[in-house]
C-alpha positions as CSV (number, residue, x, y, z in Angstrom):
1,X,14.9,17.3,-30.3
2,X,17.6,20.0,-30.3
3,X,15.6,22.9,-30.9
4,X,15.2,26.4,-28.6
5,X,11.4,27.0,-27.4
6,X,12.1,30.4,-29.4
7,X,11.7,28.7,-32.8
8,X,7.7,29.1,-32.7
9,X,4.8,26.7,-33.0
10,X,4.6,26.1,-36.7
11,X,8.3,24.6,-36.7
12,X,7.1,22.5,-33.5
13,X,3.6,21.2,-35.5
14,X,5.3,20.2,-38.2
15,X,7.7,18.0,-35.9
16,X,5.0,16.5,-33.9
17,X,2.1,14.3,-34.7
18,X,-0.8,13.3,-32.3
19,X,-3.8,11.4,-32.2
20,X,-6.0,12.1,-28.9
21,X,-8.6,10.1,-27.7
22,X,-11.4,12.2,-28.5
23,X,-11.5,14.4,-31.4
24,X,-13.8,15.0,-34.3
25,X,-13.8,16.6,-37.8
26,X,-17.1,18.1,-39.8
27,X,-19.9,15.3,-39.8
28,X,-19.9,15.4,-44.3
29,X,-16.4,15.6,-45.0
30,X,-15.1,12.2,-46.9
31,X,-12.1,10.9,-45.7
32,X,-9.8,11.6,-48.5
33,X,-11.0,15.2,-48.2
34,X,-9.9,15.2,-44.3
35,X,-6.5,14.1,-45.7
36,X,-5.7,16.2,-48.8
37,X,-6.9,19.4,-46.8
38,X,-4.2,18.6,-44.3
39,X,-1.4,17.4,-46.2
40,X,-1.4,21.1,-47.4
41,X,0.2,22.0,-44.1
42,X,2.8,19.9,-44.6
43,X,6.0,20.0,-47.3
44,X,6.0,16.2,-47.7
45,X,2.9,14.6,-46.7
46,X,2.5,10.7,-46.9
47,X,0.4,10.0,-50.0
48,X,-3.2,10.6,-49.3
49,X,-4.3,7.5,-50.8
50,X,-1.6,4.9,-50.0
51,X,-2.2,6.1,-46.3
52,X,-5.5,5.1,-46.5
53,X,-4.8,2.1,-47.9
54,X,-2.5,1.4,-45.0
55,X,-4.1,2.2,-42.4
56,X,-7.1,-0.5,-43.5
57,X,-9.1,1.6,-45.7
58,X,-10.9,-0.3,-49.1
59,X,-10.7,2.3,-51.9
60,X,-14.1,2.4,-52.2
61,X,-14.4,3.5,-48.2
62,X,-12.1,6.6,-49.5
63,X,-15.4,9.0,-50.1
64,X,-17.2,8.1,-46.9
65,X,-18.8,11.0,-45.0
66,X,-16.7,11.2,-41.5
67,X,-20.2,10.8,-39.9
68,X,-21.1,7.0,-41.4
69,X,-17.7,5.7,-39.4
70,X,-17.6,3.6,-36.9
71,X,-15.9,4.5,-33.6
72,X,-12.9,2.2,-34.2
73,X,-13.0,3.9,-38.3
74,X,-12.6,7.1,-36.5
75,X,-9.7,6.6,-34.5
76,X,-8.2,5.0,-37.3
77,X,-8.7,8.3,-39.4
78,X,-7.2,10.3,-36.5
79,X,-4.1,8.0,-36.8
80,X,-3.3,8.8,-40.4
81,X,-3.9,12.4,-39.9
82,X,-1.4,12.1,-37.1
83,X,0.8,10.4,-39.4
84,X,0.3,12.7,-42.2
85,X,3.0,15.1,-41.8
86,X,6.0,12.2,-41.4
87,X,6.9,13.7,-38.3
88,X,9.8,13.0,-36.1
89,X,7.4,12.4,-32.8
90,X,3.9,11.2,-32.7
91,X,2.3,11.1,-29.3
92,X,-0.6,8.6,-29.0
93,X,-3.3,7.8,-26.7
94,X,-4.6,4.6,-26.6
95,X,-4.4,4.0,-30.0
96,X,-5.8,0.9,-30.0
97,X,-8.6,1.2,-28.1
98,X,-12.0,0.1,-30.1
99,X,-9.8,-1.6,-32.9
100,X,-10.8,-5.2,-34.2
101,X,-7.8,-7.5,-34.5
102,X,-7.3,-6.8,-37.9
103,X,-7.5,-2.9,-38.1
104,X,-5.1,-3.2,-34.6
105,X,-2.8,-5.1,-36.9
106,X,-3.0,-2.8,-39.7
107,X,-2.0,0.4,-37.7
108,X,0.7,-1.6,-36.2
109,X,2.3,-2.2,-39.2
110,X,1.7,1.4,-40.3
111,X,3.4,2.2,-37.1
112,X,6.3,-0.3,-37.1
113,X,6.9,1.6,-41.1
114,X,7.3,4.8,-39.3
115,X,9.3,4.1,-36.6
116,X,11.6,2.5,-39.7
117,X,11.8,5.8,-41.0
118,X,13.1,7.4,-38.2
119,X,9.8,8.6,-36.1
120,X,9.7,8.0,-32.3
121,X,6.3,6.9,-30.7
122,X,5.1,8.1,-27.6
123,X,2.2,6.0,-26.7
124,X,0.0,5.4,-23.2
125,X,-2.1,2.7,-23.6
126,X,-4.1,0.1,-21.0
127,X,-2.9,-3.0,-22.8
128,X,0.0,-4.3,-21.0
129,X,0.4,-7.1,-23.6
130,X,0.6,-4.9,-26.6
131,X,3.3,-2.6,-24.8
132,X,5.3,-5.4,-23.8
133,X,5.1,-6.7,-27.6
134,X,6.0,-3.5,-29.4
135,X,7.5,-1.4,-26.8
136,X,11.4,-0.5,-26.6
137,X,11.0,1.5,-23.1
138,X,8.5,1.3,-20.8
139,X,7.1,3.5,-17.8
140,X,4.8,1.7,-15.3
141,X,2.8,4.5,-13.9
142,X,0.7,4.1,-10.3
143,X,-1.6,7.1,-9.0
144,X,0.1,9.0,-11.2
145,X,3.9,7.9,-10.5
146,X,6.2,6.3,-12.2
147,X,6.9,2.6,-10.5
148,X,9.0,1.3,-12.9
149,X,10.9,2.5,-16.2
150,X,12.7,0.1,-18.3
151,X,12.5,-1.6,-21.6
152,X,9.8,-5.0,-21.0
153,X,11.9,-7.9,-20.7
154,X,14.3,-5.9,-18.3
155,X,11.5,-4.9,-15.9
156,X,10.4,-8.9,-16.4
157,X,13.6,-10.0,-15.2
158,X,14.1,-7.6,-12.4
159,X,11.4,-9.6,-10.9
160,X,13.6,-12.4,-10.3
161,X,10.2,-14.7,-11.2
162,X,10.1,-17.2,-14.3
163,X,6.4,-18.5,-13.5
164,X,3.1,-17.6,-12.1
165,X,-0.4,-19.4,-11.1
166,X,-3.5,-17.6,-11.2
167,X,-6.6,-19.1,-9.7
168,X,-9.5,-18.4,-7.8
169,X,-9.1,-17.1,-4.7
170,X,-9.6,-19.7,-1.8
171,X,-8.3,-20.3,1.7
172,X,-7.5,-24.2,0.4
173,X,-5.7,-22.8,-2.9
174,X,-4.0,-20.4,-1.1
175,X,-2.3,-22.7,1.2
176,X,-1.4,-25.1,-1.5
177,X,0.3,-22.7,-4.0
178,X,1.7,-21.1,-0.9
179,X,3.5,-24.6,0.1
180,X,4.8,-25.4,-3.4
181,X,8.6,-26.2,-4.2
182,X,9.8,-22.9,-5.4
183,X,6.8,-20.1,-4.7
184,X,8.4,-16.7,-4.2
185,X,5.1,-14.6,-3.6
186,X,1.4,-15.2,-3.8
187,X,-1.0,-12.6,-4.0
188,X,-4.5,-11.7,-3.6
189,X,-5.9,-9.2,-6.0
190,X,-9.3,-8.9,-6.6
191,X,-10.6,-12.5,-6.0
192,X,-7.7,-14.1,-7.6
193,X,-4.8,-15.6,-6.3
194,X,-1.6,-14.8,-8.0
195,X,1.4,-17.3,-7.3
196,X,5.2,-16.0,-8.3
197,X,7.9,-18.0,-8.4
198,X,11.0,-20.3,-9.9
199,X,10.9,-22.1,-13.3
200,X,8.9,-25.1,-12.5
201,X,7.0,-23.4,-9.8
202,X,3.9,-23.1,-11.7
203,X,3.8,-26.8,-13.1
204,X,4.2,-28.0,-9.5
205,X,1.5,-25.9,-8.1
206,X,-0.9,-26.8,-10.9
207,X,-0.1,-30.8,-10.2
208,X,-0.5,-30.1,-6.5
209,X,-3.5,-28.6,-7.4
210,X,-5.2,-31.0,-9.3
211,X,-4.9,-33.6,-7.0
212,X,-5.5,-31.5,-4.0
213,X,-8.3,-29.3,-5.1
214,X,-9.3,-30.8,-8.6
215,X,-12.5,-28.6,-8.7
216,X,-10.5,-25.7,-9.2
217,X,-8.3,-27.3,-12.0
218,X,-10.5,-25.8,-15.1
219,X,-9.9,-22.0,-13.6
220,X,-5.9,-22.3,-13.3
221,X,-3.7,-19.9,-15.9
222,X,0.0,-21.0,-15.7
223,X,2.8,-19.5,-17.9
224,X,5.9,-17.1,-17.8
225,X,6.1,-13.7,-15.9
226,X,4.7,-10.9,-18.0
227,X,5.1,-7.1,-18.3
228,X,1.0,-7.1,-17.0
229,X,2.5,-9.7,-14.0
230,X,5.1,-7.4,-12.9
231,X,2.2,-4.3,-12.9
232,X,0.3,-6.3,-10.3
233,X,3.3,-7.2,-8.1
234,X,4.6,-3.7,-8.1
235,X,1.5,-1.9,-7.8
236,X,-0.6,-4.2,-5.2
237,X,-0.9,-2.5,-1.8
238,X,-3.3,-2.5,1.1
239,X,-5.7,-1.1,-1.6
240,X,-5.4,-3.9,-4.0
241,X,-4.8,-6.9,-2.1
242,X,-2.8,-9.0,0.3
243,X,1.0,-9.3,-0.1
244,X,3.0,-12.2,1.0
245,X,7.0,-12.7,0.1
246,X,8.3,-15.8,1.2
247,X,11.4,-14.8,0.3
248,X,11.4,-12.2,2.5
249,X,9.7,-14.6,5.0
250,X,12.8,-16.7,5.4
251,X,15.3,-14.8,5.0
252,X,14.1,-13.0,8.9
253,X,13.6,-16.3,9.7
């Protein structure tokens, strides 16, 4: 952020925001307490009561002890304290977890307003769909590592798949997808099957499917490759499942 460690903590904690996944405030303090008593840290904090409103709030939920919230309330609090301060970084972690759809909704559109003005979001979450939605750059970690780091659709295309089949794992189903026009790589990760492979790959192995194995027509998932699709191919090992590139396969051949 341009700045010399030698500039101190406060400059640094008014720069940074950060809502943890566990954290806590005094059980009877309302919620627009909480926020007025730290907005005084700050030179322009966001305004107490349009943040609450933001964040999915009702006015009347404004004098509510922190102790009568709800766990997803909670975390919802901690984000507008986080937010507070307008700073320049927020770091979150797993923001989202415990949210209903419509408080997730809420604090993403309180989110997308700040990254309009300028903050940048640091954020670990779980939920490969919601990072492949609103992220801009992406780092697939592993045991710890980093497997891949990119922004979604260019880890999705690095793949070099366009469709996938997931189905219950089965010696039958296996051999089917494995056999269809245009399978790159199947897969078998915890009881499932997961076929890779061109465009029309996954249309062909359903057909084959249903008139092959029709019993396991009502378990099939088709669709495009996704950000969660490229965690299982590049994290599967002899820990997670069986590996089989027929790519690779034929190209020894």
């Amino acid at each position: 952020m341009g700045l010399s460690p030698n500039v101190g903590p406060y400059t640094y904690n008014k720069l940074f925001g950060a809502q943890l996944q566990e954290s806590s405030l005094p059980a009877r303090i309302r919620l627009r307490e909480a926020l007025q008593l730290f907005a005084q840290c700050y030179r322009d904090p966001w305004e107490v009561g349009d943040l609450l409103d933001r964040i999915g709030f009702e006015p009347a939920q404004h004098r509510q002890f922190f102790d009568t919230l709800s766990g997803g309330q909670k975390r919802r609090l901690m984000l507008a304290l986080a937010l507070l301060g307008r700073p320049s970084l927020i770091i979150l972690d797993e923001p989202t977890s415990g949210l209903d759809p419509h408080a997730r909704l809420a604090m993403w559109n309180l989110l997308d307003q700040a990254i309009a003005d300028g903050t940048t979001i640091l954020m670990t979450t779980h939920d490969l769909v919601e990072a492949q939605e609103h992220g801009t750059t992406v780092a697939l970690f592993d045991e710890g590592k980093i497997r891949a780091l990119g922004t979604p659709q260019g880890l999705i295309e690095a793949q070099s798949y366009h469709s996938k089949i997931r189905i219950q794992y089965g010696e039958k189903v296996h051999r089917i997808v494995k056999d269809t026009s245009g399978c790159r790589m199947t897969r078998q990760i915890e009881g499932s099957l997961y076929g890779f492979g061109d465009v029309d790959f996954a249309l062909s192995a359903a057909a084959k499917l249903r008139r092959e194995a029709p019993a396991t027509a009502a378990q099939m998932i088709t669709g495009p490759v996704s950000l969660e699709d490229v965690y299982m191919i590049l994290t599967t090992n002899d820990n997670h499942g069986d590996y089989i590139n027929k790519k690779s396969q034929e190209a020894s051949q």
